[in-house]
C-alpha positions in Angstrom: -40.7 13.5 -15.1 -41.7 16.5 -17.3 -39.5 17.6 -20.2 -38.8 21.4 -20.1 -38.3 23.6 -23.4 -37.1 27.1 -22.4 -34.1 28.6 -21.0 -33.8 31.8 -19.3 -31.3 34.7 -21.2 -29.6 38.0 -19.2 -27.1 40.5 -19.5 -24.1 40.7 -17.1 -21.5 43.4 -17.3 -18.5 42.9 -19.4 -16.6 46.3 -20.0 -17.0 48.4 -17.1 -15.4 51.8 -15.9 -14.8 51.8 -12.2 -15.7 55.3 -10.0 -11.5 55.7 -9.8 -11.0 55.9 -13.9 -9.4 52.4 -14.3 -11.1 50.4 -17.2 -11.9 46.4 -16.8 -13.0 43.5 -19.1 -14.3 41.1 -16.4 -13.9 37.5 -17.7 -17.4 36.0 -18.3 -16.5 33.6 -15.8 -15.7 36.2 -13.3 -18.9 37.4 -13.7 -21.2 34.1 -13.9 -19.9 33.8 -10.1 -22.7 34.5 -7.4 -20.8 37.1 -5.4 -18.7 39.0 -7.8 -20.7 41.7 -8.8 -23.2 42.6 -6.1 -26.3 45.4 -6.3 -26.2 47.7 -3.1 -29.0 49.8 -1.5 -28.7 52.1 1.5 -29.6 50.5 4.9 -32.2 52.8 5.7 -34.0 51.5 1.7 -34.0 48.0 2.7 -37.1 47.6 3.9 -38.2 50.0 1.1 -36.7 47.3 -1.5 -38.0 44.0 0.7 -41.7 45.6 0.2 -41.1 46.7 -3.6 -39.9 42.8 -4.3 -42.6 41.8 -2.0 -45.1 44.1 -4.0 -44.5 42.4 -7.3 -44.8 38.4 -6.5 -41.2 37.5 -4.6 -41.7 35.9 -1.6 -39.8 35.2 1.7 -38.3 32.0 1.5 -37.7 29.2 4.2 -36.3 26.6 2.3 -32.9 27.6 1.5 -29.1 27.4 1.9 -28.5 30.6 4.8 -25.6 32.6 3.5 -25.9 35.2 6.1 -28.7 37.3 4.5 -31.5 38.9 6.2 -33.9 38.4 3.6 -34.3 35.3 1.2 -36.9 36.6 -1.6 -38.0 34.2 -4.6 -40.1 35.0 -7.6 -41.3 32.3 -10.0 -40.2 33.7 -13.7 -41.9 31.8 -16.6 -42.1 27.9 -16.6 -39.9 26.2 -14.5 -37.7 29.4 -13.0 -37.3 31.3 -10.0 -35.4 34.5 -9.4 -34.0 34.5 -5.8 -32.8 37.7 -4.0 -30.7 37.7 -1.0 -30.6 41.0 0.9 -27.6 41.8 3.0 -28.0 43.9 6.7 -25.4 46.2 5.1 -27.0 46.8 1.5 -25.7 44.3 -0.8 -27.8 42.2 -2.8 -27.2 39.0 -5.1 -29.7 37.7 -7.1 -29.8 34.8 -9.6 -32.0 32.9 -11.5 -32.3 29.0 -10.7 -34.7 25.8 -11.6 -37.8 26.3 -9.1 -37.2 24.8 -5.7 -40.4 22.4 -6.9 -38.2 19.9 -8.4 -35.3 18.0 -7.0 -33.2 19.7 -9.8 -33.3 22.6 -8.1 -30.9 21.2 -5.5 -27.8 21.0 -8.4 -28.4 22.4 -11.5 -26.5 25.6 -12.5 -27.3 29.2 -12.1 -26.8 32.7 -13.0 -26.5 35.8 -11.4 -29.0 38.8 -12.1 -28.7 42.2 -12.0 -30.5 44.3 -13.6 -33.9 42.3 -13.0 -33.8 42.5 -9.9 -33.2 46.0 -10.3 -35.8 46.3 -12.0 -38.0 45.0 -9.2 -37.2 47.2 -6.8 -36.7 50.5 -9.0 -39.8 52.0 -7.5 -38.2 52.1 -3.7 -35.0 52.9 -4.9 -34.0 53.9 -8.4 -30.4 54.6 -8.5 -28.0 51.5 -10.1 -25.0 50.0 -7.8 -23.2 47.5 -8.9 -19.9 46.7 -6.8 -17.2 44.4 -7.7 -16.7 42.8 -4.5 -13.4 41.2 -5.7 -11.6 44.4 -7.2 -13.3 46.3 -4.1 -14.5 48.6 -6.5 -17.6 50.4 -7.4 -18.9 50.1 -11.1 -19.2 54.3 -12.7 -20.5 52.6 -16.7 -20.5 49.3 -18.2 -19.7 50.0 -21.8 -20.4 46.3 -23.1 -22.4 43.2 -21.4 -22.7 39.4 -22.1 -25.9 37.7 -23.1 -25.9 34.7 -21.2 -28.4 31.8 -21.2 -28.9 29.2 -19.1 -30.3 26.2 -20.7 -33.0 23.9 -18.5 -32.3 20.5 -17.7 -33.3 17.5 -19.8 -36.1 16.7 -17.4 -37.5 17.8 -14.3 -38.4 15.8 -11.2 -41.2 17.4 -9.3 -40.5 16.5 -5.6 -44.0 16.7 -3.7 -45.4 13.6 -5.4 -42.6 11.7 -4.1 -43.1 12.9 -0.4 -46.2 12.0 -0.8 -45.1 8.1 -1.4 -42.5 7.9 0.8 -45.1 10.0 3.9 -47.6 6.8 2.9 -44.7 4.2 3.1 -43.5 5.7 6.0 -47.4 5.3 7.3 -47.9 2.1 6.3 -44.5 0.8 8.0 -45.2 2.0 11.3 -48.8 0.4 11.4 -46.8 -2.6 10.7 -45.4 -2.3 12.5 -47.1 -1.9 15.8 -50.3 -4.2 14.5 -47.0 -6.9 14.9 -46.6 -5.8 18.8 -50.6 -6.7 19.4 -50.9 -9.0 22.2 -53.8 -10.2 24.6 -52.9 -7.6 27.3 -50.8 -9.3 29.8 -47.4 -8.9 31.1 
């Protein structure tokens, strides 16, 4: 177990003006939700953005819940976090930072959404801001005032690979065992 000291800190939109000229003050919980408020990209940028991520350490990623996106794109941020992007075939985007996949933490521990990060990632392909609030089915115009939200690491980490390890060994061990108990002189 290894004891972790650092969380991980990033703005979200609070106030926003929406493209029809109705104002909003989205409920931080609203806005802690994966889902809610989503970064888009033309179709014909995505591959422009996949290389950009690509380009600046995220990789594709194979262990993962699918939620239907074409690309799954992590990025290990500091210590103990990963930023992890999934790209949509129609544009959208959600990103949010989690406890690297490393540790069995990973499986359950809270996260939060990211935008402008991962904005910031892929700025160079395409470097025009949209944020749409899947919910109101509304696109974002200015965001006025944002939260500063922080995510705290657990208490202690559990990496998981030294524990394959044992059980891979055990599992070796058991099944030599086993079939050293089936010798026998070689007749019927």
């Amino acid at each position: 177990m290894q004891t972790v000291e650092y969380p991980i800190s990033t703005y979200l939109p609070r106030d926003v003006v929406y493209f029809d000229g109705n104002s909003a003050t989205l409920p931080q919980d609203y806005v802690l939700k994966e889902g809610n408020l989503r970064l888009f990209v033309p179709k014909n940028k995505i591959e422009d953005v996949v290389d950009a991520l690509k380009g600046s350490r995220f990789r594709e990623e194979k262990l993962e819940f699918y939620k239907g996106e074409k690309y799954s794109l992590s990025m290990r941020i500091y210590n103990i976090w990963e930023l992890h992007v999934r790209i949509y075939d129609e544009g959208f985007i959600d990103g949010h930072f989690e406890v690297s996949r490393d540790y069995l933490e990973h499986l359950q521990y809270y996260t939060i959404p990211s935008i402008y990060e991962v904005f910031d990632f892929y700025r160079t392909a395409y470097n025009k801001l949209h944020i749409f609030d899947n919910v109101a089915k509304k696109w974002i115009k200015e965001v006025r005032t944002q939260y500063l939200v922080t995510l705290e690491p657990p208490k202690s980490l559990t990496a998981w690979q030294p524990i394959a390890v044992v059980v891979g060994a055990l599992s070796a061990i058991g099944i030599i065992a086993y079939a050293l108990s089936r010798l026998d002189k070689g007749e019927d």
